[in-house]
C-alpha positions in Angstrom: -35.7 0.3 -49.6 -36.8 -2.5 -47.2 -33.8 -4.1 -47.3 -31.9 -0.5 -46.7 -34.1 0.1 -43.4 -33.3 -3.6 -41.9 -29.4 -3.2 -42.6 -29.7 1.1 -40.5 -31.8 -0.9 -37.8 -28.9 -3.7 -38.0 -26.1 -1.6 -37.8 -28.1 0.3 -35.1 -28.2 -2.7 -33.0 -24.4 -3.4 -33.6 -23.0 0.0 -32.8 -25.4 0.3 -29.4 -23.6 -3.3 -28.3 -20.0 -1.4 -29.3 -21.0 1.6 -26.8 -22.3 -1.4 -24.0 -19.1 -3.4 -25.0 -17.1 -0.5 -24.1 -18.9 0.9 -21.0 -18.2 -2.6 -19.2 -14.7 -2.2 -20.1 -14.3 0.9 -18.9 -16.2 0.2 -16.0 -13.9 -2.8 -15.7 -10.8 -0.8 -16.1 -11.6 1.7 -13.3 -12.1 -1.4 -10.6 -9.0 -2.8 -11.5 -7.1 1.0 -11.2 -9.0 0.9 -8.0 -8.0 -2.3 -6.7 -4.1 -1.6 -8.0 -4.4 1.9 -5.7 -5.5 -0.2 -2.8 -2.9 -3.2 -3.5 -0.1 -0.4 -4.0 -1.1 1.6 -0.6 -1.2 -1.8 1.0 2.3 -2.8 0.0 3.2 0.7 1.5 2.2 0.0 4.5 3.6 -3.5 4.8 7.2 -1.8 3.8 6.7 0.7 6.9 5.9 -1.5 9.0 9.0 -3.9 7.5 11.1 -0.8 7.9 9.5 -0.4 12.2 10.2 -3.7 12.8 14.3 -3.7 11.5 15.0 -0.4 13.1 13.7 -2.0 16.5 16.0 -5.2 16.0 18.6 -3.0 15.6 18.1 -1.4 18.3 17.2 -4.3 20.5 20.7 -5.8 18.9 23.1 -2.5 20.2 21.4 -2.8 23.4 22.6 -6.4 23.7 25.8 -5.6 22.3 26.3 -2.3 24.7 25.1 -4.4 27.7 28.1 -7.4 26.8 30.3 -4.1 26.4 29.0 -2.7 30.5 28.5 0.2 28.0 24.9 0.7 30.5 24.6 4.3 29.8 24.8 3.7 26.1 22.2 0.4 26.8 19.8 3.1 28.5 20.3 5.5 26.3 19.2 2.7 23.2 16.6 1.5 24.9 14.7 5.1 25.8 14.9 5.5 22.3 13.1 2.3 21.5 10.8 2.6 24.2 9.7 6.1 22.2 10.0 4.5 18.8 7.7 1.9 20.2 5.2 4.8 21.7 5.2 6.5 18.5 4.3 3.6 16.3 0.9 2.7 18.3 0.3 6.5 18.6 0.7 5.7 14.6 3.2 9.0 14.5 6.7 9.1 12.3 9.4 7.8 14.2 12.9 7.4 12.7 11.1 5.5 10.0 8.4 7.8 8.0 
């Protein structure tokens, strides 16, 4: 009978380190969920902005090409519309990108 009682007190021990064991795993598994949400919205962020800075090379590019053309008008035209691209992005609004 004693040696019934010290293998339930055993076993009782065991199974409460299982349940421990398991909380910091989950506990573990929720940071790293968290940190993946933060690395994925991160990456988002750097594509926009990857995304902001080629559409304003392009732009700055057909300028340059439409001012070697003496296409001005066009040139003005391109670079009003990077001049609000520009405005939008630091008023952190969607411009042609977003």
């Amino acid at each position: 009978m004693e040696r019934l009682k010290t293998d339930m007190v055993e076993i009782g021990e065991g199974q409460k380190r299982i349940r421990e064991g398991q909380r910091e795993i989950r506990q573990k598994f929720e940071e790293i969920e968290s940190e993946c949400r933060s690395l994925k919205e991160e990456t988002m962020n750097i594509a926009k902005q990857s995304d902001y800075n080629q559409i304003r090379i392009n732009l700055m590019f057909s300028i340059l090409k439409a001012r070697e053309d003496n296409n001005f008008a066009h040139a003005d035209h391109l670079t009003g519309l990077l001049r609000e691209e520009m405005e939008k992005q630091e008023q952190g609004k969607p411009g042609l990108v977003g």
